[in-house]
C-alpha positions in Angstrom: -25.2 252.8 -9.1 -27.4 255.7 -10.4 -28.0 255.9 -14.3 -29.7 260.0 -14.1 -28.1 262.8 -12.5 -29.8 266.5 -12.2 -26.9 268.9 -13.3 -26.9 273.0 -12.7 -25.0 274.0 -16.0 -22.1 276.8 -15.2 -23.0 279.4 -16.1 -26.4 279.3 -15.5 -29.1 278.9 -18.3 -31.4 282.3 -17.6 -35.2 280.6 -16.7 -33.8 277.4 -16.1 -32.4 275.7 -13.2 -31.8 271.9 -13.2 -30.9 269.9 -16.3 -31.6 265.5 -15.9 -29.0 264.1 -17.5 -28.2 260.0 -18.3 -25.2 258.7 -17.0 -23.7 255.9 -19.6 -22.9 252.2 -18.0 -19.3 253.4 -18.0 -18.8 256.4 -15.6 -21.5 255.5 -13.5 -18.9 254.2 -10.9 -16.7 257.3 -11.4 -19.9 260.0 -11.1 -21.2 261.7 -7.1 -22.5 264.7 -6.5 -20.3 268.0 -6.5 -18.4 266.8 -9.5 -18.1 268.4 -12.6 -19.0 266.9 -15.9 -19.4 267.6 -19.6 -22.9 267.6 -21.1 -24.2 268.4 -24.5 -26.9 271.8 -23.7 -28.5 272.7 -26.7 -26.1 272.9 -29.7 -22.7 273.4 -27.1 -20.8 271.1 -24.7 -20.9 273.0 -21.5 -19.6 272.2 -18.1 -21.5 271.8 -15.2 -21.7 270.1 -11.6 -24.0 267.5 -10.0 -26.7 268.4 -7.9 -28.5 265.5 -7.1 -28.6 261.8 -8.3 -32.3 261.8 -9.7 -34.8 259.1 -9.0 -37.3 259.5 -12.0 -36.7 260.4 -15.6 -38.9 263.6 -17.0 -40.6 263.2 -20.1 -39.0 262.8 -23.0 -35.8 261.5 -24.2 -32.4 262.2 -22.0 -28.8 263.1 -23.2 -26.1 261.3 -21.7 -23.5 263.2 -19.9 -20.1 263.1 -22.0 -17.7 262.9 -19.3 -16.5 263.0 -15.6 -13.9 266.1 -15.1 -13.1 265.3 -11.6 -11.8 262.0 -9.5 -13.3 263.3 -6.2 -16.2 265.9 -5.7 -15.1 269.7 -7.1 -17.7 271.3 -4.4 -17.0 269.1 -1.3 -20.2 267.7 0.3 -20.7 270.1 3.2 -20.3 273.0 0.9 -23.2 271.3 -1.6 -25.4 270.8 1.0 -24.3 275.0 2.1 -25.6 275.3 -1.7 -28.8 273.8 -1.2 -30.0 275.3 2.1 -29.1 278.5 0.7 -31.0 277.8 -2.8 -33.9 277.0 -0.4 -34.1 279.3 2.1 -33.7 282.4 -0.2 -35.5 281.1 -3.0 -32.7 280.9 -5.5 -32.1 278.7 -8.0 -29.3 276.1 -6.9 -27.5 276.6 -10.6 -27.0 280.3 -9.5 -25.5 279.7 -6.1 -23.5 277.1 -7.6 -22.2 279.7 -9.5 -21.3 281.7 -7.0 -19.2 279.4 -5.3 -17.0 278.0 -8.0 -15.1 280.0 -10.1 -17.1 279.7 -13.6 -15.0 281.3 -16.0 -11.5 279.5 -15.1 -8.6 281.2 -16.5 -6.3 279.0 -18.6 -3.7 278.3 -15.5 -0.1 279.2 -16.0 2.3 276.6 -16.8 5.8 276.2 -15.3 8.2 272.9 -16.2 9.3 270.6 -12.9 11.7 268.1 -12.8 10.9 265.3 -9.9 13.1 262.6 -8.7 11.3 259.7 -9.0 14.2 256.9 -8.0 16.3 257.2 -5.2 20.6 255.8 -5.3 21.7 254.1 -3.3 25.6 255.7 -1.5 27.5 253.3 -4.0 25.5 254.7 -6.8 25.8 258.3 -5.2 29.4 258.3 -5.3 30.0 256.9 -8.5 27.7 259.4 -10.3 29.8 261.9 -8.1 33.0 260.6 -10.1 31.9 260.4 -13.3 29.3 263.0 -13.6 29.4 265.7 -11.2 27.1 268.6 -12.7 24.8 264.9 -13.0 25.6 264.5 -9.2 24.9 268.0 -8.1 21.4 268.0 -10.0 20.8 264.8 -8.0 21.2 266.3 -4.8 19.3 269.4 -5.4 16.3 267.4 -6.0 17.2 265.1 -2.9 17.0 268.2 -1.1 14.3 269.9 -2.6 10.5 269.8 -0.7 9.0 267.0 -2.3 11.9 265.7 -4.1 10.5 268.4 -7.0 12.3 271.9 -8.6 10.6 274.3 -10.7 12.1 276.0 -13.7 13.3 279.0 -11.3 14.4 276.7 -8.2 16.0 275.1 -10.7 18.4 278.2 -12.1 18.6 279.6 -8.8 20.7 276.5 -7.9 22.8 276.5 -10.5 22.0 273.4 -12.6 22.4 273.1 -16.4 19.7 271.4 -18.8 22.0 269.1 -19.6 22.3 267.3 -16.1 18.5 267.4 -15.7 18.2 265.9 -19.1 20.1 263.4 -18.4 18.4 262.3 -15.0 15.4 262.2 -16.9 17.0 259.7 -19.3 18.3 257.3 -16.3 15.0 257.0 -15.0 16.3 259.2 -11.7 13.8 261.7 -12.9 11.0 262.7 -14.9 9.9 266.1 -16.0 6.3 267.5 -16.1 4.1 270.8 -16.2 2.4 272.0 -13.3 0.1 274.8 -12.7 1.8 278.2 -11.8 0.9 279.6 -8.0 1.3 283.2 -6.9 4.1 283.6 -4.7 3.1 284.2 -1.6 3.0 287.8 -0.1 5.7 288.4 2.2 4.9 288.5 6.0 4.4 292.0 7.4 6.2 293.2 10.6 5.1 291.5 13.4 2.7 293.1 16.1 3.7 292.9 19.4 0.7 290.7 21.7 -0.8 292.5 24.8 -1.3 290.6 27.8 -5.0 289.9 27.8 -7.4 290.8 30.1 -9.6 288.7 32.2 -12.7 289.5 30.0 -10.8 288.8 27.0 -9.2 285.4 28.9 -12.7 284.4 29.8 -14.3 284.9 26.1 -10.9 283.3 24.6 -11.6 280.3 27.3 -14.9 279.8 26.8 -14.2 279.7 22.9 -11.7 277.2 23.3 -13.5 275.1 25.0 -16.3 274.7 22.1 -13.5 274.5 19.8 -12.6 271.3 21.9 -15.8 269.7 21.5 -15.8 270.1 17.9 -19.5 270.6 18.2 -22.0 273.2 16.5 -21.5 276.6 19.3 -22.4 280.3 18.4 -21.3 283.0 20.3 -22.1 287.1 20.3 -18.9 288.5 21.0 -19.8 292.1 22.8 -17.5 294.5 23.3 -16.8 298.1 22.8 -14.6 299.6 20.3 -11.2 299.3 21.2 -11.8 296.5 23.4 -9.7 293.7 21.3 -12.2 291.5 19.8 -9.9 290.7 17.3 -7.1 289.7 19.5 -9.8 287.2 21.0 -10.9 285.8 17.9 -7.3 285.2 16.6 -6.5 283.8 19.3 -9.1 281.8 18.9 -8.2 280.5 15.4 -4.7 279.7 16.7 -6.5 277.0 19.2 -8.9 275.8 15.7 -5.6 275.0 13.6 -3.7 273.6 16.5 -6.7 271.5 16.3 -6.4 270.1 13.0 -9.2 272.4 11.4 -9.7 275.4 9.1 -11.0 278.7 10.0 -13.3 281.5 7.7 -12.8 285.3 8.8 -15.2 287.6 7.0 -15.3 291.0 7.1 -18.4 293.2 5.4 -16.5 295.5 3.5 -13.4 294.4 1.0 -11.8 297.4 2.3 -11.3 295.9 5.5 -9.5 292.9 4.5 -6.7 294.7 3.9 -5.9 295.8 7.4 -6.9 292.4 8.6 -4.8 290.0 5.9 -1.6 292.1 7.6 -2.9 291.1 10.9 -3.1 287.0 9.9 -0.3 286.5 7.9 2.0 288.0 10.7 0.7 285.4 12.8 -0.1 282.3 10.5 2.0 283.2 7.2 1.7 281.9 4.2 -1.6 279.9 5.3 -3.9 282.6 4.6 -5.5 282.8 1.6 -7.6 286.6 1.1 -11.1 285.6 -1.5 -13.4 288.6 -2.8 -14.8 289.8 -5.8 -12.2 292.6 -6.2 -9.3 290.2 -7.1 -8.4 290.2 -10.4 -10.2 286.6 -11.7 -6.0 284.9 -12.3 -5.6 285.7 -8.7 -9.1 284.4 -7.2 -9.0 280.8 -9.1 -5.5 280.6 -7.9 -6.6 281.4 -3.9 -9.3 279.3 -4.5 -7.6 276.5 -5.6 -5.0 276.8 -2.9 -7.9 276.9 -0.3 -9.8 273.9 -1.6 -6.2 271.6 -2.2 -5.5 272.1 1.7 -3.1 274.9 1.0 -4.4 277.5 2.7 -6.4 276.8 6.0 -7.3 280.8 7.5 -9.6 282.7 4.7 -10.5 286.0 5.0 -13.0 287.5 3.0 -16.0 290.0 2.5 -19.3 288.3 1.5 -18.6 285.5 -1.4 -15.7 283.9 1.4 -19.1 282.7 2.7 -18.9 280.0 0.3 -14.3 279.0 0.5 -14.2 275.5 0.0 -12.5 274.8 3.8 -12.1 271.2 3.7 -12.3 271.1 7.9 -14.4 274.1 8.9 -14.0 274.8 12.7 -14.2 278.7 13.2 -16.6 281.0 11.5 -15.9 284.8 12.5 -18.2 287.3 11.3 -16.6 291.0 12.2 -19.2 293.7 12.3 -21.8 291.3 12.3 -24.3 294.2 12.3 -23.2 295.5 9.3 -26.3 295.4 6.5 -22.8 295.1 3.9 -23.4 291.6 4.5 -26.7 291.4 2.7 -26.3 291.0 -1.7 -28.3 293.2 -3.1 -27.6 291.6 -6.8 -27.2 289.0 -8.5 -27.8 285.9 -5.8 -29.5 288.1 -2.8 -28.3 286.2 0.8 -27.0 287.3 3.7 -23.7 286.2 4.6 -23.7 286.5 8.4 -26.9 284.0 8.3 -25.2 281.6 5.5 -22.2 281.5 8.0 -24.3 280.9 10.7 -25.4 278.1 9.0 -22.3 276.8 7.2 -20.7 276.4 10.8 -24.1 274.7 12.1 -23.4 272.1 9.1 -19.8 271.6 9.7 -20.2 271.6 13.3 -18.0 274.5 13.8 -17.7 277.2 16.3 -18.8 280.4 15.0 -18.3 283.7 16.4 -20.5 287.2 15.7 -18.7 290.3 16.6 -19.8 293.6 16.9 -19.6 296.6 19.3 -22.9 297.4 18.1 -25.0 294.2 17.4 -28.2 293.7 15.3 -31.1 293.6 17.2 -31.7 290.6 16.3 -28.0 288.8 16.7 -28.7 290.3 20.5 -31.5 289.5 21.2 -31.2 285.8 20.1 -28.0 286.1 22.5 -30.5 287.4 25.3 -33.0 284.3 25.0 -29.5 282.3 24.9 -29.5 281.0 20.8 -26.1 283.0 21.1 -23.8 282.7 24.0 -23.1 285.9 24.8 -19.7 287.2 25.3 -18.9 290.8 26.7 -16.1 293.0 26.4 -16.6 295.9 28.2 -13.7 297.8 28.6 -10.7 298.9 26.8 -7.6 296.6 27.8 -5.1 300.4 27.5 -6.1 303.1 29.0 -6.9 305.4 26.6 -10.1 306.7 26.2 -12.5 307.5 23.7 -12.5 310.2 21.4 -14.6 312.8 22.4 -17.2 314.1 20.2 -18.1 317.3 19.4 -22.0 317.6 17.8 -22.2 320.6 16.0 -25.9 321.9 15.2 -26.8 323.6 12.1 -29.8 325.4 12.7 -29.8 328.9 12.1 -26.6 328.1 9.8 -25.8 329.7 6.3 -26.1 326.8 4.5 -22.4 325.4 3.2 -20.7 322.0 2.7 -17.8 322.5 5.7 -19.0 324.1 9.0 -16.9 326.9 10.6 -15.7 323.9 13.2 -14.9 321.7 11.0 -12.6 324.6 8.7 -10.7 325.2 12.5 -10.1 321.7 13.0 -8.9 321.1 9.4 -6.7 324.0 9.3 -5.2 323.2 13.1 -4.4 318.9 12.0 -2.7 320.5 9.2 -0.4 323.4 11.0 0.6 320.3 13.7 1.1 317.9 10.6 -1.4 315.4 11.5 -4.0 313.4 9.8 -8.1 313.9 9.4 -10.6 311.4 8.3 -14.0 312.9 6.5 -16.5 310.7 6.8 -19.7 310.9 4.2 -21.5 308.0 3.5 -22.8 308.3 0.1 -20.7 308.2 -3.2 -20.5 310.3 -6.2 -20.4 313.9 -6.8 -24.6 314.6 -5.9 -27.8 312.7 -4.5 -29.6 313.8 -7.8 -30.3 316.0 -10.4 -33.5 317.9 -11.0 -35.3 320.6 -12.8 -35.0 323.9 -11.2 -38.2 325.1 -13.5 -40.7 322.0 -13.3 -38.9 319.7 -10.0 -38.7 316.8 -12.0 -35.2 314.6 -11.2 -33.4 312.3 -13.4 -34.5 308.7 -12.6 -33.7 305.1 -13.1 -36.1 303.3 -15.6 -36.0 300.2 -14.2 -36.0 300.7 -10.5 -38.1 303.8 -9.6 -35.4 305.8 -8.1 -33.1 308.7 -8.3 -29.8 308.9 -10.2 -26.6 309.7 -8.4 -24.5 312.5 -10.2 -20.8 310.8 -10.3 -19.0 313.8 -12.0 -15.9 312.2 -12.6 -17.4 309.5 -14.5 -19.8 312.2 -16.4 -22.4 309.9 -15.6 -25.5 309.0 -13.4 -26.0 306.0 -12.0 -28.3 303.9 -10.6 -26.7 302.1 -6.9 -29.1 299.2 -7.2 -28.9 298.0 -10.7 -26.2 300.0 -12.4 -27.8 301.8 -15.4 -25.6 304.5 -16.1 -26.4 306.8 -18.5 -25.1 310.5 -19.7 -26.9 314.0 -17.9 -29.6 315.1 -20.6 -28.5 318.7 -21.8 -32.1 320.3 -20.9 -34.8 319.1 -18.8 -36.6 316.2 -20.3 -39.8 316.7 -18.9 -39.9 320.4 -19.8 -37.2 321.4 -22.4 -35.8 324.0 -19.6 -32.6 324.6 -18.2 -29.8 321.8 -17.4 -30.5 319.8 -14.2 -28.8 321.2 -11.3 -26.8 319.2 -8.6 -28.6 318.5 -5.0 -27.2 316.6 -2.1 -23.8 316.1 -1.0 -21.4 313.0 -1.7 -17.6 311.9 -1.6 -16.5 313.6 -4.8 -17.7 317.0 -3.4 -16.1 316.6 -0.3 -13.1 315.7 -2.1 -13.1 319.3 -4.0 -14.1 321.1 -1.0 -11.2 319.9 0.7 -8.6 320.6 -2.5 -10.6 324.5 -2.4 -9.7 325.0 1.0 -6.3 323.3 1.5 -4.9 323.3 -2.2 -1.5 322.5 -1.0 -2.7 319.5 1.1 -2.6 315.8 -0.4 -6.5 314.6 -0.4 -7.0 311.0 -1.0 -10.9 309.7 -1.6 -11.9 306.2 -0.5 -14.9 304.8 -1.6 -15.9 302.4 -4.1 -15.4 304.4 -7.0 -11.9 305.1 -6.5 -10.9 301.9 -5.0 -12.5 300.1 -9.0 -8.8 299.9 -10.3 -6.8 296.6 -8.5 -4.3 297.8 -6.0 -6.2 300.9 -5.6 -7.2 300.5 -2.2 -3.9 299.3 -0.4 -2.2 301.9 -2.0 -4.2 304.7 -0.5 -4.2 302.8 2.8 -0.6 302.8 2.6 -0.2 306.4 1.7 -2.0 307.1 4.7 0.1 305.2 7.0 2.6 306.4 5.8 1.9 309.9 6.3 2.3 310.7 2.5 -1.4 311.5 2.1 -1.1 314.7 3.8 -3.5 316.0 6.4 -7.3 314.6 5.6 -9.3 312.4 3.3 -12.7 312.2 1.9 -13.8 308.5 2.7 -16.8 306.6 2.6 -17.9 303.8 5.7 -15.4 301.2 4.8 -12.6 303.2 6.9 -15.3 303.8 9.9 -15.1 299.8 10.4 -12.1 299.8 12.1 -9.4 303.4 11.8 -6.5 301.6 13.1 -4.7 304.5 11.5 -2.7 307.2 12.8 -5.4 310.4 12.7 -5.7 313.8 14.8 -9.6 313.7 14.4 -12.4 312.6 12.8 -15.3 314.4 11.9 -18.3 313.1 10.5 -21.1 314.6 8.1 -23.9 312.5 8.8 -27.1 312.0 6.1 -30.4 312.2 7.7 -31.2 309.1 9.0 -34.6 308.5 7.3 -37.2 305.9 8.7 -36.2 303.0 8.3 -35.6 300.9 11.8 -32.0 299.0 10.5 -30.7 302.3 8.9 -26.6 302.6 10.5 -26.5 305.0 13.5 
């Protein structure tokens, strides 16, 4: 048995990583690595997790660790070892991707009373309660019937029994009552999708998937094919053969955006399995889909980047959709990539995991072409429709002007036939930047070195890489001249170009911005399903992922596309 322990404190300590801790003679046989404990730190008692049982004590005198919070390991194994690799490889320190993975700041859980049977009659004893005591009687069979032999407070009213009868159970030993923690109900299914027939390409990727999944070995594949060629029919299917197996399976997606139209494809095929995990859940509702995934609850996650980490207690598919997408890649906080942490998460679980893309990295392809990857194309569409066409419009010689002449006819035609436009811009707020019209000199970021972008619905600029936000300055700081003035183009002033042209129309903006506020984002998505959000919308890339949505055209505004060789084509 080990006597030290090296724990990383949640949250972390700033400049500090790993704290050695002593382990008194009585919880020595209760402590492993991936529990959570409670340690003195400083003047507090803080909670943190094991890293690693330590060999050698540092200098000085050691703190014993108070107590052991957890009778099997609160990060399993697998997922510590995820932790550690990741803490290596991107230089991190392991207390800070701890904390990424488990929820620090855990919500006081909601409470709901149960009553459980706990002893069984036999059919004398049945019937004889049944004379004497029916309401007694009926309570007893509810339970009898009820999953688990257990009824919450609600279960409980719904079928019809009185406090009395319970009480009483309780007091014959029959039952016992207790508190439990309260779950969301689950989301109901939506309206199944009728399944297409697939086609021998897709058969041939679906059977060469299902075959790694039987070897429940380490396999990666590059799935090829272009849009609209059903990759994520293939991969479902393919996480219908990794549960039939007995194992879980981790869909992420690089935008959390696109979980939405994704979550309605899984749960109308695997239900109430799926559990969604993102940083834009409201922090009740991700401790309680975390705690769901790591009881066994859930088995399908989907996710944007933080899934990476779910704890899946029998990993055996890893999907990364639009694995070229540079969304995957943290820019804050912890920076990783979450295509190559899932590459490696399913390389430790020996899993199957599955890149798909109609557009793959460079990279991803070429370690398909030199055969890292297997490499699985799609290359045609399994209906018969065809692409869009595109029209390229050039703007030389052009007055300058936010909405080209083309764009205005196309616009005004979707909205005489009563159909649907997407505007695609990607780059959010109102303007690129503000600068002096007298001396040039633009409004920058103090700590990074870069232009501020002009939100004008926030009144504010802000930096994209580190947040500062601060108000416009009334005159020129530089000078003492006029006010800044507005250059460059984003969402927010395609948004009021559209309301100035069509004022009657219903606009609806999509971006990160608008979608802050919880629900935002499936209620727009909705709306434009729906048909209530009228003819067009501004949007950012998130909807360019995957428009299954009913639209008459989409026309895109494209920034220049700089020099760098990964910028988004």
């Amino acid at each position: 048995m080990h006597s030290l322990v090296q724990i990383a404190p949640l949250p972390p300590v700033p400049l500090h990583d790993l704290f050695t801790y002593h382990v008194p003679e009585a919880l020595r046989s209760r402590i492993r690595p991936g529990m959570r404990v409670r340690m003195p730190l400083g003047r507090q008692t803080r909670t943190g997790v094991v890293a690693f049982f330590a060999d050698a004590a540092p200098p000085g005198a050691l703190r014993p660790i108070l107590d052991v919070l957890d009778t099997e390991p609160f990060v399993p194994p697998d997922l510590l070892e995820l932790c550690r690799w990741t803490a290596g490889y991107y230089l991190a320190p392991l207390a800070e991707v701890l904390a990424a993975v488990v929820p620090v700041s855990l919500p006081a859980p909601g409470q709901e009373r149960v009553v459980r049977l706990v002893r069984r009659l036999t059919t004398d004893e049945e019937t004889a309660l049944a004379q004497r005591a029916p309401a007694r009687a009926r309570a007893y069979r509810a339970l009898c019937a009820a999953p688990g032999g257990e009824l919450g407070s609600a279960a409980a009213r719904a079928a019809g029994l009185t406090a009395p009868a319970v009480r009483a159970l309780v007091t014959a030993g029959l039952a016992e009552a207790a508190l439990r923690p309260r779950l969301r109900a689950p989301s109901a299914p939506p309206q199944a999708e009728p399944r297409l027939a697939l086609t021998p390409a897709q058969r041939a990727a679906l059977d060469a998937l299902a075959e790694a999944i039987a070897c429940e070995g380490a396999r990666s594949f590059l799935l090829h094919g272009v849009t609209g060629s059903g990759k994520t029919e293939v991969f479902l299917a393919a996480a219908e053969r990794t549960l039939a197996a007995g194992r879980d399976v981790l869909l992420l997606v690089p935008e959390i955006a696109l979980t939405h139209q994704l979550v309605d494809r899984v749960r109308a095929r695997f239900g109430d399995t799926l559990a969604v995990l993102h940083s834009g859940l409201a922090p009740r509702e991700r401790w309680d889909e975390w705690r769901r995934v790591r009881h066994g609850g859930a088995r399908v996650v989907v996710g944007a980047r933080s899934a990476v980490f779910a704890p899946l207690r029998r990993l055996g598919l890893v999907v990364v959709d639009e694995e070229h997408d540079p969304a995957y890649k943290q820019e804050d906080g912890l920076r990783y990539n979450a295509r190559d942490v899932g590459i490696v998460r399913a390389r430790l679980a020996r899993a199957v995991v599955v890149l798909a893309s109609a557009t793959p990295s460079a990279e991803s392809y070429l370690a398909a072409r030199d055969g890292r990857h297997v490499l699985l194309e799609l290359p045609d569409r399994p209906t018969a429709h065809p692409l869009p066409p595109v029209e390229v419009v050039r703007l030389r010689g052009r007055p300058p002007g936010l909405l080209t002449d083309e764009l205005r006819a196309a616009l005004a035609a979707n909205l005489a036939r009563g159909e649907q436009t997407l505007v695609f811009l990607n780059r959010r707020g109102f303007a690129a930047y503000l600068q002096c019209p007298a001396c040039g000199v633009a409004a920058t970021c103090p700590h990074c070195s870069v232009t501020l972008t002009w939100h004008r619905a926030a009144r504010a600029l802000v930096c994209h890489h580190c947040h500062h936000r601060r108000r416009p300055p009334p005159t020129c700081p530089a000078c003492g001249g006029p006010p800044l003035a507005a250059f460059g183009v984003g969402t927010e002033q395609i948004e009021a170009a559209l309301r100035a042209v069509h004022p009657l129309a219903t606009v609806e903006r999509l971006d990160r911005d608008a979608a802050q506020r919880p629900g935002a984002q499936r209620r727009i998505l909705g709306s434009w399903r729906s048909g209530d959000t009228d003819s067009r919308r501004a949007a950012r890339r998130p909807l360019a992922q995957r428009p299954r949505l009913p639209c008459g055209r989409a026309d895109l505004p494209a920034p220049r596309a700089g020099g760098r060789a990964r910028r988004s084509r």
